[in-house]
Every structure is written in C-alpha cells, then in structure tokens.
C-alpha positions as a Markdown table, in Angstrom:
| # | Residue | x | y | z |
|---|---|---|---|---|
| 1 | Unk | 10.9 | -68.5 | -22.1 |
| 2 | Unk | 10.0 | -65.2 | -22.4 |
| 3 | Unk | 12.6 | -63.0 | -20.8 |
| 4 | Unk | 11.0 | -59.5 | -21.2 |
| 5 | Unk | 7.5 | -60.7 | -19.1 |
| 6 | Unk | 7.7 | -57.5 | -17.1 |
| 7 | Unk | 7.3 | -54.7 | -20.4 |
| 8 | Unk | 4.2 | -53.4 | -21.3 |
| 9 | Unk | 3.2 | -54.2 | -24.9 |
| 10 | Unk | 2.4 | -50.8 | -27.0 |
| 11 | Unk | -1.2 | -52.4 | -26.9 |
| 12 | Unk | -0.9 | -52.1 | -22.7 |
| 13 | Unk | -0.2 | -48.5 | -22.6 |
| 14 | Unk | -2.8 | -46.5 | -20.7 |
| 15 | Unk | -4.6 | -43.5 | -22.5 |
| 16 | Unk | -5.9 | -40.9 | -20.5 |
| 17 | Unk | -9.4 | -40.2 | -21.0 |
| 18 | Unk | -10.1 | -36.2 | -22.2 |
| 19 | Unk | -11.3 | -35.6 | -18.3 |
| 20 | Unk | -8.3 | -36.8 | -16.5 |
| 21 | Unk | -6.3 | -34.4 | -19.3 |
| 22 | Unk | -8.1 | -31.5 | -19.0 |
| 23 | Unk | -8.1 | -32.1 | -15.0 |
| 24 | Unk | -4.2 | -32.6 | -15.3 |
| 25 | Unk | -4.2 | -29.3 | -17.1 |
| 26 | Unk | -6.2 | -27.5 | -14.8 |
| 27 | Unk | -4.0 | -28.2 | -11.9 |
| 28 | Unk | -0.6 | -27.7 | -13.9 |
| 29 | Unk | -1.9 | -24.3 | -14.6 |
| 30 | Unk | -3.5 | -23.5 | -11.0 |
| 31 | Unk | 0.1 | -24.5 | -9.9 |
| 32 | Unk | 1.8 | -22.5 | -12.2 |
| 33 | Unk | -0.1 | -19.5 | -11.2 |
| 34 | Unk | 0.3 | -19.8 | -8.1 |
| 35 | Unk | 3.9 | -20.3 | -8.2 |
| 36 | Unk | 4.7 | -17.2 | -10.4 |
| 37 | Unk | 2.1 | -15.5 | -8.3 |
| 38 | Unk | 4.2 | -16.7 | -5.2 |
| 39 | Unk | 7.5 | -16.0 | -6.4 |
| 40 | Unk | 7.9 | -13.3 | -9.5 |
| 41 | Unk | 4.7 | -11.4 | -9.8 |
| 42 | Unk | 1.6 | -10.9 | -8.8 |
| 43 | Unk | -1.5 | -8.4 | -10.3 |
| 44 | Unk | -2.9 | -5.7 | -8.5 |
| 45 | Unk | -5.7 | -3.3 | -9.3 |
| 46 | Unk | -5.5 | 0.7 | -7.7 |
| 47 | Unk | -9.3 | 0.9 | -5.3 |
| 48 | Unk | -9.1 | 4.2 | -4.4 |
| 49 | Unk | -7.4 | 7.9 | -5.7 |
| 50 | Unk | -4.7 | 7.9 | -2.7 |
| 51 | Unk | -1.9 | 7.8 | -5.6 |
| 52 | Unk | -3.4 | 9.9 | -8.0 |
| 53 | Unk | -1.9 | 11.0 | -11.1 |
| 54 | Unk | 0.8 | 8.8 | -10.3 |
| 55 | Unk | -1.7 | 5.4 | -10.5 |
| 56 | Unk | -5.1 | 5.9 | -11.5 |
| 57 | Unk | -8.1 | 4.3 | -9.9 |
| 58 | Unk | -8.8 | 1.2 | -12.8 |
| 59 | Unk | -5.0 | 0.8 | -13.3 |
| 60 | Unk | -4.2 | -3.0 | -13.0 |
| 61 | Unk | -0.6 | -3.8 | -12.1 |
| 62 | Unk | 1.8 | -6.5 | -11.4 |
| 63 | Unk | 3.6 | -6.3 | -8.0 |
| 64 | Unk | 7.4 | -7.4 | -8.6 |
| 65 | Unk | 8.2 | -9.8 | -5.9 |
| 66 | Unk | 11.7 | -10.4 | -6.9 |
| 67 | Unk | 12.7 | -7.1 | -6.2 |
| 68 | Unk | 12.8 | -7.0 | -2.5 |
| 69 | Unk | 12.6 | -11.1 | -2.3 |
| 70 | Unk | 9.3 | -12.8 | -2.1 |
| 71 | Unk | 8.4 | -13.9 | 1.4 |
| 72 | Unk | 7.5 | -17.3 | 2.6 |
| 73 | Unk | 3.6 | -18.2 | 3.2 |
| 74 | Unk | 2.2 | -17.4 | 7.1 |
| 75 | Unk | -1.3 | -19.2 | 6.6 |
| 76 | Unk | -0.6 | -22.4 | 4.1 |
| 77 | Unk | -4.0 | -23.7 | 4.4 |
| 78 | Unk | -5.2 | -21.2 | 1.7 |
| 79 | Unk | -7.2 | -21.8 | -2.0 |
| 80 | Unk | -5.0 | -21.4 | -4.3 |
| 81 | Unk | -5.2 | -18.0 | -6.0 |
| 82 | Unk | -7.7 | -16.2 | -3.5 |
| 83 | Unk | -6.4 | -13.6 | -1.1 |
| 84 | Unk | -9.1 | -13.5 | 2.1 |
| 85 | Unk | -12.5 | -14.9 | 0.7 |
| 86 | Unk | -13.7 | -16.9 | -1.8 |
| 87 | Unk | -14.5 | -15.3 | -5.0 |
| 88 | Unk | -17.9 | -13.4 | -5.2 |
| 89 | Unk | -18.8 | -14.9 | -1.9 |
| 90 | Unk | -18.4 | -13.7 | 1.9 |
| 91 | Unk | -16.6 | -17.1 | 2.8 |
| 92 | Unk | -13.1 | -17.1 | 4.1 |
| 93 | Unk | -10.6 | -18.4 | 1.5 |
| 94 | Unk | -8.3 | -20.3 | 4.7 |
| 95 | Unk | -8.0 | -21.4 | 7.7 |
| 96 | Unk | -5.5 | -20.2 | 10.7 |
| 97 | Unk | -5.1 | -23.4 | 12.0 |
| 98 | Unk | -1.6 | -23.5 | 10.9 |
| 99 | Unk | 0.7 | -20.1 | 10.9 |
| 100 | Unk | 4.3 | -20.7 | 9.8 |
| 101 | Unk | 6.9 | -18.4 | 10.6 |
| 102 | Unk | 8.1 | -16.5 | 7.7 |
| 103 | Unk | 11.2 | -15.7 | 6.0 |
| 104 | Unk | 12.1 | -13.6 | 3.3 |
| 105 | Unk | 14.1 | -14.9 | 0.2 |
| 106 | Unk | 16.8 | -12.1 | -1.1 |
| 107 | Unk | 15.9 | -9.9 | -3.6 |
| 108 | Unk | 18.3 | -7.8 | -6.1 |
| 109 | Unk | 17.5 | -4.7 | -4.1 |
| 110 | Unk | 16.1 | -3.0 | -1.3 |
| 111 | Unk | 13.3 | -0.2 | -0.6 |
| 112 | Unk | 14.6 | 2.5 | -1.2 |
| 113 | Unk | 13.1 | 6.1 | -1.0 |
| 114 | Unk | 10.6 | 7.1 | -3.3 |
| 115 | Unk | 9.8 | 3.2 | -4.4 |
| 116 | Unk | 6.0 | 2.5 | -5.2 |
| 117 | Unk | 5.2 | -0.5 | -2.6 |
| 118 | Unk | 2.4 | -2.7 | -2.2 |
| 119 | Unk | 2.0 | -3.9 | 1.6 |
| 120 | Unk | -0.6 | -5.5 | 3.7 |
| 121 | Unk | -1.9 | -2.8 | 5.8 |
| 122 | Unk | -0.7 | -3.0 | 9.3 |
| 123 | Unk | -3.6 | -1.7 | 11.5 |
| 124 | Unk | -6.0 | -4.9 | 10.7 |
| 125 | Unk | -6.4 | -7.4 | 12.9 |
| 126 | Unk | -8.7 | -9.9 | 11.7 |
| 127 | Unk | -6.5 | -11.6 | 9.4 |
| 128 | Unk | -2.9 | -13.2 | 9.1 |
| 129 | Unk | -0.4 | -10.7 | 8.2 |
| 130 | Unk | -0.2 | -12.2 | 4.5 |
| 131 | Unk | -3.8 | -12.1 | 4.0 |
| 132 | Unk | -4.3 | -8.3 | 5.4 |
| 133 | Unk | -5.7 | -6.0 | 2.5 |
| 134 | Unk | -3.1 | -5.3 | -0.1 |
| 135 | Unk | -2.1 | -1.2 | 0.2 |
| 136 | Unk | -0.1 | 0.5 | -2.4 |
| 137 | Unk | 1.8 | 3.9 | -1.7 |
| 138 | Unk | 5.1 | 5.6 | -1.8 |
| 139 | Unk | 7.9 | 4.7 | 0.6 |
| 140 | Unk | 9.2 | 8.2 | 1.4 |
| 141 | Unk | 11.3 | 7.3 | 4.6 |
| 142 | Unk | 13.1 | 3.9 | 5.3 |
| 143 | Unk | 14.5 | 2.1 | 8.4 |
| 144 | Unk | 17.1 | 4.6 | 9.9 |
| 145 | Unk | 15.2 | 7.8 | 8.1 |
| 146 | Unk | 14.0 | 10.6 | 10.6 |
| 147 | Unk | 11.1 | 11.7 | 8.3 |
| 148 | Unk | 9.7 | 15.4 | 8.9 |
| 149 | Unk | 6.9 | 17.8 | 6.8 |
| 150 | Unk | 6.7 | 21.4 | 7.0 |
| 151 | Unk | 4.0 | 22.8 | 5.1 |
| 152 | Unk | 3.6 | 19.9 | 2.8 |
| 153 | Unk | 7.6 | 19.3 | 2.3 |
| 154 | Unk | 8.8 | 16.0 | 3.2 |
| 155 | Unk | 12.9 | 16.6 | 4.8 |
| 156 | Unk | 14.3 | 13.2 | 5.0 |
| 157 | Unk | 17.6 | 13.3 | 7.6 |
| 158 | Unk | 16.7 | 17.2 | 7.2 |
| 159 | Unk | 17.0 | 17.5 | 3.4 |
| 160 | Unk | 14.0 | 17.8 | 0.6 |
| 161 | Unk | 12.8 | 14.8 | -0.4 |
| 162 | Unk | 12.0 | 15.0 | -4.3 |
| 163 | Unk | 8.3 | 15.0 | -4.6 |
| 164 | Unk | 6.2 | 12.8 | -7.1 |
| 165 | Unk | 6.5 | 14.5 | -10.6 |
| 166 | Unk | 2.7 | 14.3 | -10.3 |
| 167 | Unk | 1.9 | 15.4 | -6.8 |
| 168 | Unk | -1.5 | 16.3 | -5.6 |
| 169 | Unk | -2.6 | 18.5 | -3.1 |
| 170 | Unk | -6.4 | 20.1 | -1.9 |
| 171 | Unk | -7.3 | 23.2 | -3.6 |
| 172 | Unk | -10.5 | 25.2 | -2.6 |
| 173 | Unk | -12.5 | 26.8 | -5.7 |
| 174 | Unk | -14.9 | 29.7 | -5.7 |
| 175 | Unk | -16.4 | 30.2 | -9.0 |
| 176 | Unk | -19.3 | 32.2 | -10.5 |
| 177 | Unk | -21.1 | 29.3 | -11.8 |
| 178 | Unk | -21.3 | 25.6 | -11.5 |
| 179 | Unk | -18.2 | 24.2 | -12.7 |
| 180 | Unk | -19.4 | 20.9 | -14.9 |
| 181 | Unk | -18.0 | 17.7 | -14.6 |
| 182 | Unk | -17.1 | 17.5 | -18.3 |
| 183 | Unk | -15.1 | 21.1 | -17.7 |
| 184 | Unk | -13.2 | 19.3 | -14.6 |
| 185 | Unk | -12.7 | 16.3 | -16.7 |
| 186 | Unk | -10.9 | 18.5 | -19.7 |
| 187 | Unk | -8.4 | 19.6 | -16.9 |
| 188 | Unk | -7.9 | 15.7 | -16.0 |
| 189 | Unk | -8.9 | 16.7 | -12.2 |
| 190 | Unk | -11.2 | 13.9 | -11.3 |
| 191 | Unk | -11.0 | 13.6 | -7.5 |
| 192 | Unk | -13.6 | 17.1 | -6.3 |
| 193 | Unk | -16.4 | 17.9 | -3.6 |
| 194 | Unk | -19.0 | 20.5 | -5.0 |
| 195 | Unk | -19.9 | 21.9 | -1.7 |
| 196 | Unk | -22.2 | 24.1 | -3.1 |
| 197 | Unk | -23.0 | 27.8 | -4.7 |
| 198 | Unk | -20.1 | 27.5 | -6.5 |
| 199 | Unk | -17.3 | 26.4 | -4.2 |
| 200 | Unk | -15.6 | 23.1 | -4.5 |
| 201 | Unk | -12.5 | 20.8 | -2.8 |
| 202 | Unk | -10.5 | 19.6 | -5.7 |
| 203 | Unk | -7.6 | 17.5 | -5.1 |
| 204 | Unk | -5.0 | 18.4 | -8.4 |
| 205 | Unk | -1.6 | 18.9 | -9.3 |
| 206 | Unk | 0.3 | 22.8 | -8.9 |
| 207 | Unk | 0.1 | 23.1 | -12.7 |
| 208 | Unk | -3.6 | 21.9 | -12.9 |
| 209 | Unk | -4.4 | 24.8 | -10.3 |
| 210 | Unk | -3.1 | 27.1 | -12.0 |
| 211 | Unk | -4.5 | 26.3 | -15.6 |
| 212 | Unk | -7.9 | 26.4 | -13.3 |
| 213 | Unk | -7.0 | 29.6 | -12.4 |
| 214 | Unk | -7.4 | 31.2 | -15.9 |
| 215 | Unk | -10.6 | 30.4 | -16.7 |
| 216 | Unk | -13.3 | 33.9 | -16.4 |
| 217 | Unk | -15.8 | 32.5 | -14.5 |
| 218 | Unk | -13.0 | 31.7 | -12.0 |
| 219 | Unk | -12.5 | 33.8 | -8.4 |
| 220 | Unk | -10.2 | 32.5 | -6.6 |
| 221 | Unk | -8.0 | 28.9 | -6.3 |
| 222 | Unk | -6.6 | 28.3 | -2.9 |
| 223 | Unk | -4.4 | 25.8 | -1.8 |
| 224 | Unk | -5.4 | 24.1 | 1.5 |
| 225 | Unk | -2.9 | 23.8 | 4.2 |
| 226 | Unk | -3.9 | 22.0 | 7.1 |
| 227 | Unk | -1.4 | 23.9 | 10.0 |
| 228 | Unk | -0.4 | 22.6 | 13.7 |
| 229 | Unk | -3.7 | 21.6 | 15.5 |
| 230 | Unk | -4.3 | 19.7 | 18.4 |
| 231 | Unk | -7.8 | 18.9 | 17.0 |
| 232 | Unk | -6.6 | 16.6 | 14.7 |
| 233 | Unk | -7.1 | 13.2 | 16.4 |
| 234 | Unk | -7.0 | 10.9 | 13.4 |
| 235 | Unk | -2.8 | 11.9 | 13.2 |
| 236 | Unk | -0.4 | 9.5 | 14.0 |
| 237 | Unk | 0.6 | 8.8 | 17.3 |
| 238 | Unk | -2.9 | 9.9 | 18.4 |
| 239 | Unk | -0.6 | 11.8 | 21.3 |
| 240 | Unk | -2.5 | 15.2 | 22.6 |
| 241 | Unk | 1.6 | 16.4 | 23.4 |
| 242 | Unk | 2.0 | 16.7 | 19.8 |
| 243 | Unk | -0.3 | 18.8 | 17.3 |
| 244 | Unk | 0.9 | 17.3 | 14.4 |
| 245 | Unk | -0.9 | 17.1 | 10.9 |
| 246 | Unk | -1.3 | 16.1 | 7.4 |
| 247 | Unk | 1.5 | 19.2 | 6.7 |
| 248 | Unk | 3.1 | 19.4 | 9.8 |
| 249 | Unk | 4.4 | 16.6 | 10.9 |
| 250 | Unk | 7.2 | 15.2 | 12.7 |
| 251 | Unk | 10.5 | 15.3 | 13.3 |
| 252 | Unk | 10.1 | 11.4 | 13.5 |
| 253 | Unk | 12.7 | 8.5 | 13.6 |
| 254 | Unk | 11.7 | 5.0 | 11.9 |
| 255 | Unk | 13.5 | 2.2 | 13.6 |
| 256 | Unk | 15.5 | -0.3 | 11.9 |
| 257 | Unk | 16.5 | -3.4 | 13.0 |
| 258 | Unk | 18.9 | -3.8 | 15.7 |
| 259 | Unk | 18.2 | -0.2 | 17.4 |
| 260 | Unk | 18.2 | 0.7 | 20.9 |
| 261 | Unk | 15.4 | 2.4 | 21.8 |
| 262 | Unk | 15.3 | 4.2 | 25.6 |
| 263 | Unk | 11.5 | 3.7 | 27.2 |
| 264 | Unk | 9.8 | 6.8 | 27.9 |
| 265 | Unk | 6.9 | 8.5 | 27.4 |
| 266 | Unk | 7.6 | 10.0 | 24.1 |
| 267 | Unk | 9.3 | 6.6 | 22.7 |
| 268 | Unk | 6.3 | 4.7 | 24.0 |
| 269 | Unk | 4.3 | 7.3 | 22.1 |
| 270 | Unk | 6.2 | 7.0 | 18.8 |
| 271 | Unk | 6.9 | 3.0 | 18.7 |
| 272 | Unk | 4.6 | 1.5 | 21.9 |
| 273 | Unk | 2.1 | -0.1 | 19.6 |
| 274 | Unk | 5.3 | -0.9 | 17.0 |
| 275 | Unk | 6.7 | -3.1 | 19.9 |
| 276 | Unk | 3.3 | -4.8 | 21.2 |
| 277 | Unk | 1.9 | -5.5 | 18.2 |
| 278 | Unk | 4.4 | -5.9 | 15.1 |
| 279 | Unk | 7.6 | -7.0 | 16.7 |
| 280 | Unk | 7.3 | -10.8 | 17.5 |
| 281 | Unk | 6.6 | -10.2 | 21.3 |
| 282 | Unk | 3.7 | -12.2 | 22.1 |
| 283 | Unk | 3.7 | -10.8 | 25.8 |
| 284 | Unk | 4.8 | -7.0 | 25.9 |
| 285 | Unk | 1.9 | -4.8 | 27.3 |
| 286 | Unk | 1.8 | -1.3 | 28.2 |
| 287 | Unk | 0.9 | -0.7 | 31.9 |
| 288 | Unk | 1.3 | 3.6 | 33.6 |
| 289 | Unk | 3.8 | 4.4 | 31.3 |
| 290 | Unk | 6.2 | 1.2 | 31.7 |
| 291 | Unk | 6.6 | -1.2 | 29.0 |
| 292 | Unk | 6.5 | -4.7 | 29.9 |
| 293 | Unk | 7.7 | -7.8 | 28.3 |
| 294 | Unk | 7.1 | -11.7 | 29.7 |
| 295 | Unk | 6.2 | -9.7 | 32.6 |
| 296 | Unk | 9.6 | -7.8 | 33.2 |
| 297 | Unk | 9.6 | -4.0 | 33.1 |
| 298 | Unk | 12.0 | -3.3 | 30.1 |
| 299 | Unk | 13.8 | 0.4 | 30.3 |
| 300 | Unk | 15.6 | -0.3 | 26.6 |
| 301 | Unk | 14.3 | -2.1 | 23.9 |
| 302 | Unk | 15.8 | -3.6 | 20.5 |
| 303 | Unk | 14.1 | -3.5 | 17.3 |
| 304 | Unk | 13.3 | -6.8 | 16.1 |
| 305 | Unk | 13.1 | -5.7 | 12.2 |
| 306 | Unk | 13.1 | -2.6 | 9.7 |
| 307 | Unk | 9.9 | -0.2 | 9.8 |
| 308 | Unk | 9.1 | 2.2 | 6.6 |
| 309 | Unk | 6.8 | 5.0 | 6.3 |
| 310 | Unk | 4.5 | 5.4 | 3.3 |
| 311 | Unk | 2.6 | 8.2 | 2.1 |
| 312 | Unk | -0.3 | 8.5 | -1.0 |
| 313 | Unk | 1.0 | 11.1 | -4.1 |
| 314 | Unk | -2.5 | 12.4 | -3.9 |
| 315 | Unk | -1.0 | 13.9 | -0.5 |
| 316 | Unk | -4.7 | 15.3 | 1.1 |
| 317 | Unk | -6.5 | 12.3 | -0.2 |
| 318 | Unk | -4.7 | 8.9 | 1.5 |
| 319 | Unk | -4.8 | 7.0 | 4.5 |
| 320 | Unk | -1.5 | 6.5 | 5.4 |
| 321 | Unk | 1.7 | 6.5 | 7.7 |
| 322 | Unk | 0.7 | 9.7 | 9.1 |
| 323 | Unk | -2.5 | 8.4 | 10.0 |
| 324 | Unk | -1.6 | 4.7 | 11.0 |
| 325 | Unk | 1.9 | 4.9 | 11.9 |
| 326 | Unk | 5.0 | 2.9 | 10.4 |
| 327 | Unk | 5.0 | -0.4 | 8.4 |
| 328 | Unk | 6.9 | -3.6 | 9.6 |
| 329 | Unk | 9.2 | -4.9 | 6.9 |
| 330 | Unk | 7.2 | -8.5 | 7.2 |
| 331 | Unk | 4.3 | -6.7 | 5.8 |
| 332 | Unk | 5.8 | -5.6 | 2.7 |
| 333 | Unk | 4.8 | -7.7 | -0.5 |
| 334 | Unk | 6.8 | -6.1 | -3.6 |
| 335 | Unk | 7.4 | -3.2 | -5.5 |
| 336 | Unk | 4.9 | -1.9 | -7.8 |
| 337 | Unk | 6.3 | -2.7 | -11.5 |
| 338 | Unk | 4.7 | -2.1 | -14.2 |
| 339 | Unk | 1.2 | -1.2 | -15.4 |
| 340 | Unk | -0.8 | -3.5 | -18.0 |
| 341 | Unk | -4.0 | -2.7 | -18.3 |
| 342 | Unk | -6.1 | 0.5 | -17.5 |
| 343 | Unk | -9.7 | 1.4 | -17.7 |
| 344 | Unk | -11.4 | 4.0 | -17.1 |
| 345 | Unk | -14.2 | 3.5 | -14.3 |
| 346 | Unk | -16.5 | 7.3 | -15.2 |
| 347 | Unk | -19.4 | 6.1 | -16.0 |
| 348 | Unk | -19.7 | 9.6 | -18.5 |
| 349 | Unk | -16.9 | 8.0 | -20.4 |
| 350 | Unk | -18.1 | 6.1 | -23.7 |
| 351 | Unk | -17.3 | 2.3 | -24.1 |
| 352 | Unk | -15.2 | 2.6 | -27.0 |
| 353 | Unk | -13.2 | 4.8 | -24.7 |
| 354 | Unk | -12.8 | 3.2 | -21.3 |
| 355 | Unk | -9.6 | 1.1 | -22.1 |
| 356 | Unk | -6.9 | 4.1 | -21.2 |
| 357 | Unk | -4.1 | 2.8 | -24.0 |
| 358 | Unk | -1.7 | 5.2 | -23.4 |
| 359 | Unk | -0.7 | 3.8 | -19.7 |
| 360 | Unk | -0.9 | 0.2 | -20.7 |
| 361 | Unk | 2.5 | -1.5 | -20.2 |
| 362 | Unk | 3.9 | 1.7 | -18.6 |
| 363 | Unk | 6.7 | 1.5 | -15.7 |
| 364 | Unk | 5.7 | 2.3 | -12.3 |
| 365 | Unk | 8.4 | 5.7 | -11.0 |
C-alpha cells in the first residue's frame, strides 16, 4: 500500500501561466504602493507659487508620513492610488458609503514651528476630510500659539518668529521701459503683473528688490504693505469689528486640545465655525449670538483637538490661515521631506533645460 497517497508528485505541481504571474505582480506592487504610500511616504507636486523660493511650482516631493504618524483611512472604499477622481477623467475615485473614524498612529515628532506641512484644506466640503485637496505651507503657529503680524512680522507668544530664509513679499516697479521677461527671469523673480506703461507687481525676495533696484532704467521699487482696513473682506474671521489684513493681523490664540473656551461674541468670531464644523459635533449651530450643541445653549466649550495656523513663504501671494482660518490636526497629512525631482514649467525655458538638477534630492527647511 502506498502510504504517501496524499503528496503531489513533482509532475502534479501547478505552473502559473505568464498572465496569472504578471496579474500576481501587478497587485503585489499596487499593494506595495499603496502601503508605503499609506504609511512612510507619499509624492506631492507644488500647483501654485504660494511657497515660492522656498518650493518652486514643478517641484515634486515626498510627504514624510512617519514624522507626525500616518493617520488611519476615513473613506476605505477608494481605488487604490487615486486621491478624489479617477485618473484623466472627471469620475469620482470612491464612494462615502462607509466613513471610519480615524486615528492617528505616533510619529517621532510633532509640528513644530516653521515645519513645511502638507494638509487637506479645511474650507471644502464636498469631499471626506482625507480626500480634500492636498495644501502645502508653513506651520508658523501651533496649538497653544497666540499668533500676531505687524507690518509683515509674524510674533509668536509676542516674540519674532524667524522668517523663511527665502521670504517673499509684493514689490511695485516703475520703470522707463518694459522690463522683459528674460531680464526678470536673470533676477530669478518669476511670479509679476505688468500692469502697464512700465509699472509692474512683482512678488521677490528683500535682496532681489534691491538688486532690481540698481538697474538705470529703474525709478523706483516699493514694497507693498497692505495696512489696517476694514475693506478687506476676504481676511479671516470675515468679522467687520476687526480690520485685520495680510500685515496686520491678529493678536490671535489657536486652541489646543483640552481648552476652555468662554462663548461670546468675539470667541464665536474667532473659533464659531472651528466648533461647528471641525470638532466632531454633529449638532452645534450658531443661533443670535449663542452657541448651541444637541440643542443645549453652551456658555463654555472644550476643544476637541489641536488647531495650527499656516502661512505661504511667498507671503502676498497664498491662500492661507489668514484667509480661511485655522487647520484641525485631523487634517494634517505629513511633513514635507524632501525634494526629488524638479522641472521647470516656463515654456521660454529650452528642453535640454527644464529638469532643475540642482534641487533634486534637496531637504525641505
């Protein structure tokens, strides 16, 4: 009798056929992706000049997600490796049938101030939190921070915050003649308005103003300073009470889990739509100056998690915290890392010249 009946001779043994490999190897590597994508890091590319010279517009970076801990999918029911449609179409990548709560895994550090952070940006509301558009800027004040700006300073708990080594600001030029892009481009200022006869909004660095300054054909180089104006209706917290602006802003405290904050009409100002619509309540509403919550008037309210304010280097040029308001902590996605490729989107720029060398594989600071 044949006591080994139930092993497979070497003749038995089943060869995948080259489709079912390469289908195997597809999904090993969509996995993979996705995991590291998930966990570790994820790329990035810089849209639009609100952190120029700091990030360029054509930098591509990864996002570190193991610095602040990666966060737990919201909206599972989501092709693998898409964000909110399907590629080169206008169908949506998910479904929000199911939304999970989510948790945060720990990271080896926290935001601090001055970190480069990619975040979903808070003021959408047609998709999940983890599939809002992906922002990138600079975390100037944290939970606890009371953030102010005086003429373009940021004071942080009433001391100078260290500005970006590469700093932007507007700058109004008069000028004798037309001022050519190539000329502009030799100074590496690429983000300008010709508003005509001569006269242009350029957004550059101090040093690049001044270099500007020197040429003949030259009058005058003016920094812009936009001073306290009620006018300004686009300036967080969209209160006529305070004539805040893009320079003059502030004094304003971001809440950090576990504060107390007394209900009245300034703090309802400041951090109404923080509790209505970023704090877990699913029932707090807003009614002649009383805040609401399960239908009970509250008079003191907790914080339910840390808020951060974020501003663009290119400080004249960005849509950001002063314009929108804080960012909840369940919103941030990871600290911006390292860059690894960069190319150079002017279309005056030769091919052999587009791929910017000297940023690839440089740290983010």
């Amino acid at each position: 009798m044949n006591w080994k009946f139930w092993k497979k001779t070497e003749g038995e043994k089943k060869v995948k056929s080259p489709l079912r490999e390469w289908i195997d190897s597809v999904l090993f590597a969509v996995f993979a992706a996705t995991f590291i994508r998930w966990l570790l890091l994820e790329a990035f590319t810089i849209p639009t000049p609100s952190m120029e010279k700091s990030l360029l517009v054509g930098d591509f970076l990864f996002v570190s997600k193991f610095h602040y801990g990666p966060r737990t999918p919201k909206t599972p029911l989501q092709l693998p490796l898409t964000h909110q449609k399907i590629w080169g179409t206008e169908i949506p990548s998910y479904l929000d049938w199911i939304q999970l709560k989510q948790y945060r895994l720990p990271g080896f550090t926290t935001i601090q101030n001055n970190d480069v952070v990619v975040f979903n940006y808070p003021v959408e509301t047609q998709y999940p939190v983890d599939l809002k558009t992906n922002y990138i800027k600079r975390c100037v004040g944290i939970a606890g921070d009371t953030i102010q700006i005086i003429d373009g300073v940021v004071y942080i708990n009433g001391k100078v915050l260290a500005p970006p080594p590469k700093m932007q600001s507007s700058y109004l030029v008069r000028a004798t003649m037309e001022i050519s892009h190539r000329k502009f481009k030799e100074l590496d200022i690429t983000d300008y308005d010709n508003l005509g006869n001569g006269v242009y909004r350029i957004h550059t660095t101090a040093e690049k103003a001044e270099r500007l300054k020197q040429f003949e054909f030259v009058r005058e180089v003016s920094k812009i300073r936009f001073l306290p104006d009620r006018t300004q209706e686009r300036i967080y917290p969209y209160n006529d009470k305070f004539n805040w602006t893009l320079d003059y802003f502030g004094p304003l405290y971001i809440p950090k889990k576990g504060d107390k904050i007394p209900i009245n009409s300034d703090n309802l100002a400041f951090y109404g739509d923080l509790i209505t619509k970023f704090d877990f309540n699913e029932n707090a509403r807003i009614e002649d100056g009383k805040l609401f919550i399960d239908g009970k008037e509250v008079t003191e309210y907790e914080v339910k998690q840390n808020y951060y304010f974020m501003m663009g280097d290119n400080r004249h040029n960005s849509l950001d915290s002063r314009i929108w308001g804080f960012v909840p902590e369940d919103h941030i996605l990871g600290k911006g890392f390292v860059i690894w490729l960069s190319i150079d989107n002017d279309p005056n720029v030769s091919l052999l010249d587009k791929i910017r060398f000297s940023r690839m594989f440089n740290l983010i600071r």
